[in-house]
C-alpha positions as a Markdown table, in Angstrom:
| # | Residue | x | y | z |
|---|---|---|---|---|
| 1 | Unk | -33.1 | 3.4 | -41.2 |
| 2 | Unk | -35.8 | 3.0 | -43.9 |
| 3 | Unk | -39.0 | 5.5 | -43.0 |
| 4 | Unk | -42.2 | 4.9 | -44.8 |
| 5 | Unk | -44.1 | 7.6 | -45.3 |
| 6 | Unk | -47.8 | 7.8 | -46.4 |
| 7 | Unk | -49.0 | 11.2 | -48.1 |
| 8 | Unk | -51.5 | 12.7 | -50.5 |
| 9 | Unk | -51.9 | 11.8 | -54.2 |
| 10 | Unk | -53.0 | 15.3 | -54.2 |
| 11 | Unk | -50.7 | 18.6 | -53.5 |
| 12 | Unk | -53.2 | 20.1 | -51.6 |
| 13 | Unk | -54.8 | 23.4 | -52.1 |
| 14 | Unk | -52.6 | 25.5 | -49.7 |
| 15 | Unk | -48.7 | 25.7 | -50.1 |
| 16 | Unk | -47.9 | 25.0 | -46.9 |
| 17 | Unk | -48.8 | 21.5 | -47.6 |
| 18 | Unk | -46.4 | 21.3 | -50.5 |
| 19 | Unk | -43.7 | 23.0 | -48.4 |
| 20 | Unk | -43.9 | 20.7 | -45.9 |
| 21 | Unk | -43.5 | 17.9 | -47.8 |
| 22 | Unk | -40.7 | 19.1 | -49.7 |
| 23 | Unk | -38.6 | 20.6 | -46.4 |
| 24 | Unk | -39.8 | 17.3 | -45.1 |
| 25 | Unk | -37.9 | 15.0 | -47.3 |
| 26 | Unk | -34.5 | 17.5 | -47.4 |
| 27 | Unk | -34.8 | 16.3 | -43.7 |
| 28 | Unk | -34.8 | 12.5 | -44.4 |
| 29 | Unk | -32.1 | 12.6 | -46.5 |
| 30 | Unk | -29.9 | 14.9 | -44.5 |
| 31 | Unk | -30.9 | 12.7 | -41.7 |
| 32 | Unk | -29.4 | 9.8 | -43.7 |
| 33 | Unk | -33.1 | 8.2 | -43.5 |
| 34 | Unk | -34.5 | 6.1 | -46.4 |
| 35 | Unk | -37.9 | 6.8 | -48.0 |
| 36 | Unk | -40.1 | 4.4 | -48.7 |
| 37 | Unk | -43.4 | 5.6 | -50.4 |
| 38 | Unk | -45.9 | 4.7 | -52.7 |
| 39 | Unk | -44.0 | 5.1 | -55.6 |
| 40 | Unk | -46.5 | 7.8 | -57.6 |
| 41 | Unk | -45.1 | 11.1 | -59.1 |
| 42 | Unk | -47.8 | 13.1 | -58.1 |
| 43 | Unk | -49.0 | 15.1 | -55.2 |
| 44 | Unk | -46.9 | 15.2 | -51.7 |
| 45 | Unk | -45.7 | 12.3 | -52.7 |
| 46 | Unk | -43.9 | 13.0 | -55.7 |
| 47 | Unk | -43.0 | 16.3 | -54.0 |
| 48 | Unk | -41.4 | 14.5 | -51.4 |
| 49 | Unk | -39.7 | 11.7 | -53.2 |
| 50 | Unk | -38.7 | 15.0 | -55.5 |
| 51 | Unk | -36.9 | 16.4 | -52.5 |
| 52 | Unk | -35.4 | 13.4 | -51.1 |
| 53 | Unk | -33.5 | 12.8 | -54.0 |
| 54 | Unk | -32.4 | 16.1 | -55.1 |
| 55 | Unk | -30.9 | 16.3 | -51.6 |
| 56 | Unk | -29.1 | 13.2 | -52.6 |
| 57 | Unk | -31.2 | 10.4 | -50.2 |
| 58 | Unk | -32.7 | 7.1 | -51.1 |
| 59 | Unk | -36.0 | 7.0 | -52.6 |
| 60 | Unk | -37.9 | 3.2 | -52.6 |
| 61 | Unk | -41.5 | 3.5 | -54.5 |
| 62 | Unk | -43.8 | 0.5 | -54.2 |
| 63 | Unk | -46.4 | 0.2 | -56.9 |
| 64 | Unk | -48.8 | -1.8 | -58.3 |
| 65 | Unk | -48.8 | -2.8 | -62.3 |
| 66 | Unk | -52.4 | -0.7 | -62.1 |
| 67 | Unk | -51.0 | 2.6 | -61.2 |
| 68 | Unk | -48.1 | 1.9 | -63.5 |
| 69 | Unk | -50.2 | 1.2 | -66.7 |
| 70 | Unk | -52.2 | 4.8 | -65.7 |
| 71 | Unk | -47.9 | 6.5 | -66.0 |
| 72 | Unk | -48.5 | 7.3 | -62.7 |
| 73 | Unk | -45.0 | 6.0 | -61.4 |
| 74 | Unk | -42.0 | 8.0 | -60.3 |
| 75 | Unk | -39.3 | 7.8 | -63.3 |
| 76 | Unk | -35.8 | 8.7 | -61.5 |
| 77 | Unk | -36.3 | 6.6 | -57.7 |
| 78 | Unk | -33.3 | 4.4 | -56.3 |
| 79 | Unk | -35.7 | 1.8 | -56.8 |
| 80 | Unk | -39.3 | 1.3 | -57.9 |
| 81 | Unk | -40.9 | -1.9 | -57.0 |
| 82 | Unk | -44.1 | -3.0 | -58.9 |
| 83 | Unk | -46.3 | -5.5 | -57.4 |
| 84 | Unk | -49.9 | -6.7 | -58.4 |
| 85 | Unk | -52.2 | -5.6 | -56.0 |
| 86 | Unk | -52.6 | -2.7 | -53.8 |
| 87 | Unk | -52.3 | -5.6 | -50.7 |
| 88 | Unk | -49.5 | -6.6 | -51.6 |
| 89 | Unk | -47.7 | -2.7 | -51.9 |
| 90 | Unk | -49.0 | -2.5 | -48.1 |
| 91 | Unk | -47.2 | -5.6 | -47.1 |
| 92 | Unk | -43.8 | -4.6 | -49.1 |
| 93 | Unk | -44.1 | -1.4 | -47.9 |
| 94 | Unk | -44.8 | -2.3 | -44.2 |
| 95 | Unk | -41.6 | -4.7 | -44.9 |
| 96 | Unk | -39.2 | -2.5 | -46.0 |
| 97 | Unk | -40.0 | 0.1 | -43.2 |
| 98 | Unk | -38.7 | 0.8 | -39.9 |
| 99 | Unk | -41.4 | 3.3 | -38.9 |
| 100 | Unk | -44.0 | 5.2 | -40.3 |
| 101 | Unk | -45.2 | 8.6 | -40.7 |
| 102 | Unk | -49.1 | 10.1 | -42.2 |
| 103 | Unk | -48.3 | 13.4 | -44.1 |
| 104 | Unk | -51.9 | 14.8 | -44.9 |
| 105 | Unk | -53.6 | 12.8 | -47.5 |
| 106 | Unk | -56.9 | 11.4 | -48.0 |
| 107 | Unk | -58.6 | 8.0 | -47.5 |
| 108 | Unk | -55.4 | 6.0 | -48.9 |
| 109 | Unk | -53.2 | 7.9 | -46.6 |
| 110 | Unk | -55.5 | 7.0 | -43.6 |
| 111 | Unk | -56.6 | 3.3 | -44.6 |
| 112 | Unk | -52.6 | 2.5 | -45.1 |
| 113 | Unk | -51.5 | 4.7 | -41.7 |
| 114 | Unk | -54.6 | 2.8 | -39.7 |
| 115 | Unk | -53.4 | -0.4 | -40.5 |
| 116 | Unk | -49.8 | -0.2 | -39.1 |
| 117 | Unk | -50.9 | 1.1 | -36.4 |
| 118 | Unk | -53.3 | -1.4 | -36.1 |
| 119 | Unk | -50.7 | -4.0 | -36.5 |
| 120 | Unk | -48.6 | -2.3 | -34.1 |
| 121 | Unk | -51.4 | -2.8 | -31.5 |
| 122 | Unk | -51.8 | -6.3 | -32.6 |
| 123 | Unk | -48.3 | -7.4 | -31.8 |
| 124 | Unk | -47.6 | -7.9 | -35.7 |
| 125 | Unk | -44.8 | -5.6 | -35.6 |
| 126 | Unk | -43.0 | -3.3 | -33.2 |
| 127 | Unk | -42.8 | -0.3 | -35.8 |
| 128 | Unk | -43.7 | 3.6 | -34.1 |
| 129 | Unk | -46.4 | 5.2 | -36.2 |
| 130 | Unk | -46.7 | 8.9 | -36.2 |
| 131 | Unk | -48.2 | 11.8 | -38.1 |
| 132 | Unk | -47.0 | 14.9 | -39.3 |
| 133 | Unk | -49.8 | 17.5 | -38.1 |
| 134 | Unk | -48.7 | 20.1 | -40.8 |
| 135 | Unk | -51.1 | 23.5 | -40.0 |
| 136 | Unk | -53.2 | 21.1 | -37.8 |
| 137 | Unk | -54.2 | 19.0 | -40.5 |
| 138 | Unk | -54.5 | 16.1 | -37.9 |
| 139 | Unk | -56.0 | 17.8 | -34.9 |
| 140 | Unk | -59.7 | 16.5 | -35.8 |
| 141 | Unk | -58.2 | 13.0 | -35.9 |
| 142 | Unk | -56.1 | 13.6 | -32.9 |
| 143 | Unk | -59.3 | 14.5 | -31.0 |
| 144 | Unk | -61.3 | 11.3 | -31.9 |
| 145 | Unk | -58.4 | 9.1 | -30.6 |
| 146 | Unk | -58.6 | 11.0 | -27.6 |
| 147 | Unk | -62.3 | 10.3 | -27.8 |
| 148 | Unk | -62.0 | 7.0 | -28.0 |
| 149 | Unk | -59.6 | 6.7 | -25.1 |
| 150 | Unk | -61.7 | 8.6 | -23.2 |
| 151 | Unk | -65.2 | 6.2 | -24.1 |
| 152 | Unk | -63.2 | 2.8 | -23.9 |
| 153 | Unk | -63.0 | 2.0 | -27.3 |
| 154 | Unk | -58.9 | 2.4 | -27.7 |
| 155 | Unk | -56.8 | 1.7 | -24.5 |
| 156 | Unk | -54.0 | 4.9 | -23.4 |
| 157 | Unk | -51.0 | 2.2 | -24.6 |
| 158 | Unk | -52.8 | 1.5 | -28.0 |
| 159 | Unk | -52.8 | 5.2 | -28.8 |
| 160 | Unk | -49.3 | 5.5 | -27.1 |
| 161 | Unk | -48.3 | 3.7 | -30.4 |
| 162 | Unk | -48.7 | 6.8 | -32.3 |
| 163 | Unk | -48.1 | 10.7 | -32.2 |
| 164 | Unk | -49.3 | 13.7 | -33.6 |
| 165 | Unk | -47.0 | 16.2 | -33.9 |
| 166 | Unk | -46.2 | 19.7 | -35.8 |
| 167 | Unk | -42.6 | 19.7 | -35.3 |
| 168 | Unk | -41.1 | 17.4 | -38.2 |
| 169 | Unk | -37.7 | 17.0 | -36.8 |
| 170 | Unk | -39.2 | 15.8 | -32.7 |
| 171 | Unk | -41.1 | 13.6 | -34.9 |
| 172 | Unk | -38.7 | 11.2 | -36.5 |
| 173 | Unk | -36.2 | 12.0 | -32.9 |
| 174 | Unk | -39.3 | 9.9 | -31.7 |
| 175 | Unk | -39.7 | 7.6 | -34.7 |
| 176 | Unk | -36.0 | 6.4 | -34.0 |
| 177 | Unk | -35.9 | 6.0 | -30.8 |
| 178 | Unk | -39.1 | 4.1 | -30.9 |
| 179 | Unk | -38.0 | 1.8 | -33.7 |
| 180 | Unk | -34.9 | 1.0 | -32.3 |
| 181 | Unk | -36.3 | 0.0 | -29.4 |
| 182 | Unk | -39.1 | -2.1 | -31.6 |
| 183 | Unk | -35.8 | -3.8 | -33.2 |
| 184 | Unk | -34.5 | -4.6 | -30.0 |
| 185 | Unk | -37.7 | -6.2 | -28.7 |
| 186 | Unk | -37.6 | -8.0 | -31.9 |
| 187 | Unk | -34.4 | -9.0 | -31.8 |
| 188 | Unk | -35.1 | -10.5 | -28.2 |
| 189 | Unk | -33.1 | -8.0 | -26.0 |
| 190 | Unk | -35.0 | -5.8 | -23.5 |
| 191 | Unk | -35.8 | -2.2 | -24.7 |
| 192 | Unk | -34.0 | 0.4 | -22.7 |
């Protein structure tokens, strides 16, 4: 299973960000679960990329030539793949991925975790989308889906697609199960 994971370019101001990301990683690759990231060396996502591979995991960075030329790229992944344009590191991304999961972050975490999700409600994929509420990072945005449930704007199956959770291991137990259900439905045999 290939997990993409969208995270801060930042570390964060608080350690508990940082230690989340890293513990968060060890788990992927004990858990035998590729990473698939944005390729950077800094912020969460270098620290998680960092701990992926120290724990001896796979670790995929998509890039663009841009963020390359700025020596903003990961040196030591299992492989690095630099496109042109930030549209097309979405799209490789979203292809290489099995599920995806929003580790705090800023506008580029939420702009790339929005549109799986969207896509997911779309019918473009079949790909579970959740997000890693570290400290309650996400509660605010858990609150204004619930809003928009609750004032018609975002139907109870559409937000169904995604989860907000603090526990980082019932988190990808869901990711799996939901994405190899979405395989099956892909694959044209009926989800349990």
């Amino acid at each position: 299973m290939r997990l993409c994971v969208y995270c801060g370019s930042s570390p964060g101001r608080a350690a508990h960000f940082r230690e989340a990301a890293s513990a968060f990683g060890t788990r992927l690759a004990e858990a035998q679960i590729e990473l698939v990231f944005g390729g950077g060396h800094i912020g969460l996502m270098g620290i998680l990329a960092d701990a992926v591979l120290a724990a001896g995991g796979a670790a995929i960075g998509v890039i663009p030539q841009a963020l390359v030329d700025r020596e903003l790229a990961h040196g030591g992944l299992t492989q690095l793949h630099i496109v042109a344009s930030m549209h097309e590191r979405k799209a490789l991304m979203a292809e290489l991925s099995d599920g995806f999961v929003a580790l705090p972050g800023g506008a580029g975490t939420l702009d790339e975790m929005f549109e799986q999700w969207t896509w997911a409600q779309l019918g473009i994929h079949a790909k579970p989308c959740g997000f890693l509420n570290i400290a309650g990072y996400f509660d605010p945005l858990q609150m204004m889906v619930e809003k928009m449930v609750a004032e018609g704007f975002l139907r109870g199956e559409d937000a169904a697609i995604t989860r907000f959770d603090a526990d980082a291991g019932a988190l990808l137990g869901w990711v799996a199960e939901r994405a190899q259900a979405g395989a099956r439905l892909i694959a044209g045999a009926p989800a349990p």
